[in-house]
C-alpha positions in Angstrom: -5.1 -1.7 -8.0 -3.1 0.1 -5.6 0.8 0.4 -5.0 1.8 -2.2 -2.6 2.3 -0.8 0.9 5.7 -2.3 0.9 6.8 0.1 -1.7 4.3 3.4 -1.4 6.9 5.0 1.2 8.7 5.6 -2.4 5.8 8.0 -3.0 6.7 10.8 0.5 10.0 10.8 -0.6 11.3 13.6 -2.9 11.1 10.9 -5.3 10.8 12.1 -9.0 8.9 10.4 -11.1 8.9 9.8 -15.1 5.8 10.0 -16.7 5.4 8.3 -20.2 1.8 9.7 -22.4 1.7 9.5 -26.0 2.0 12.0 -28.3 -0.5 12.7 -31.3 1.6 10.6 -33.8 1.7 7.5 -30.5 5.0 8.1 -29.7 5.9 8.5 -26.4 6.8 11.8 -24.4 8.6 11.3 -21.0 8.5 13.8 -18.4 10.3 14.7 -14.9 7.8 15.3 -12.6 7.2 16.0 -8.5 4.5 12.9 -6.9 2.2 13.0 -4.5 -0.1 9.6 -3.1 -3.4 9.8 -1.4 -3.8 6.1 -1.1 -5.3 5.1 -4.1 -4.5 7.7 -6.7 -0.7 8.5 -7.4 -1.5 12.9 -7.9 1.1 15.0 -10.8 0.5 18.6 -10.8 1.3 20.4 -14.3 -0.2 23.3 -16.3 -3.1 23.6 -19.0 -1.2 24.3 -22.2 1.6 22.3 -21.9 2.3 18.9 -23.8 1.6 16.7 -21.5 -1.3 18.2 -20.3 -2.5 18.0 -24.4 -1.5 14.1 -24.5 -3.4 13.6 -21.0 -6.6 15.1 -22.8 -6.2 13.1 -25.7 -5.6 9.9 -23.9 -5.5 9.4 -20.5 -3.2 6.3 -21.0 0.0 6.9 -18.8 2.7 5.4 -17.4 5.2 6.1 -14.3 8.5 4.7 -13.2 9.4 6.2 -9.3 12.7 5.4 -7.9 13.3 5.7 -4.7 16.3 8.5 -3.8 18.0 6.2 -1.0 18.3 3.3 -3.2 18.0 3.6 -6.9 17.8 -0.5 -7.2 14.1 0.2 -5.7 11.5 1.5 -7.9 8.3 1.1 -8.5 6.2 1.0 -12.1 2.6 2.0 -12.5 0.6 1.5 -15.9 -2.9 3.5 -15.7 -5.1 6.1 -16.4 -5.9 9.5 -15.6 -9.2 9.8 -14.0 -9.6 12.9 -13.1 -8.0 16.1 -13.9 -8.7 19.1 -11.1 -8.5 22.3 -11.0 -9.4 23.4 -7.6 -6.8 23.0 -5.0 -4.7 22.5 -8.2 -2.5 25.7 -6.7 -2.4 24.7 -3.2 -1.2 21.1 -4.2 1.5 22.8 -6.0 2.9 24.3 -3.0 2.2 21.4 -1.0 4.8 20.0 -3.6 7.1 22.9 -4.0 7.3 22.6 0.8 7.9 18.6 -0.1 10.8 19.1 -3.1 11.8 22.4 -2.6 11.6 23.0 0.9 9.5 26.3 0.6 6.2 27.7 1.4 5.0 28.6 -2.4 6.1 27.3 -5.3 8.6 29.9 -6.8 7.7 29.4 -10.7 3.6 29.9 -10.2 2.5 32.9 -13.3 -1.0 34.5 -13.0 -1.4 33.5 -16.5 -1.7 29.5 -16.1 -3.8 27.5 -14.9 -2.9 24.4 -12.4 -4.4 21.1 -12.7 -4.1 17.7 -10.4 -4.0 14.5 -11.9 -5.2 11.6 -10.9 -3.6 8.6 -11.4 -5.5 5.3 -11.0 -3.1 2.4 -11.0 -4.3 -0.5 -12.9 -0.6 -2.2 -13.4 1.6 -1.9 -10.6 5.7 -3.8 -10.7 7.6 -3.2 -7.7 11.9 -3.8 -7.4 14.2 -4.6 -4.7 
């Protein structure tokens, strides 16, 4: 499933999404995160190490609500999966994202000590609003 084409302009906005994966215990642990779109996958950058980069490993189960920033009665809601999680490029997409949100070159919280990885998102329950 893909997002519908009348609602992916949500995704090249500097839209935030929330990102729901499940803890250990199956709770849930929501997170504010920058989105990118290729077409088919919906793409989170994060760190290794961090929570939900530990729930993503555990179970790739996720969920996503994206509102768009010029209307917040339009928003999109993704149930999926993560089907890949990527390394290489991982840095590059970060700054990509930092140019997008940020408006600059490289993103300004990057440490020589972590370790970047892309997620890919494949949508397999997509609602749509307004």
């Amino acid at each position: 499933m893909t997002v519908p084409t009348s609602h992916a302009d949500i995704l090249t906005k500097k839209s935030f999404a929330h990102i729901a994966t499940l803890m250990p215990d199956g709770s849930p642990q929501v997170t504010p995160v920058w989105v990118d779109y290729d077409g088919t996958h919906i793409l989170i950058n994060s760190a290794r190490g961090r929570q939900k980069d530990r729930n993503i490993e555990r179970s790739p189960a996720i969920a996503l609500s994206i509102q768009d920033p010029d209307n917040p009665y339009r928003y999109i809601q993704v149930r999926g999966r993560v089907v890949a999680a990527e390394t290489h490029g991982a840095v590059d997409h970060i700054n990509k994202l930092a140019k997008k949100y940020m408006g600059v070159d490289t993103y300004p919280n990057l440490t020589d000590s972590e370790t970047r990885v892309i997620y890919r998102i494949e949508p397999e329950k997509v609602q749509t609003m307004g």
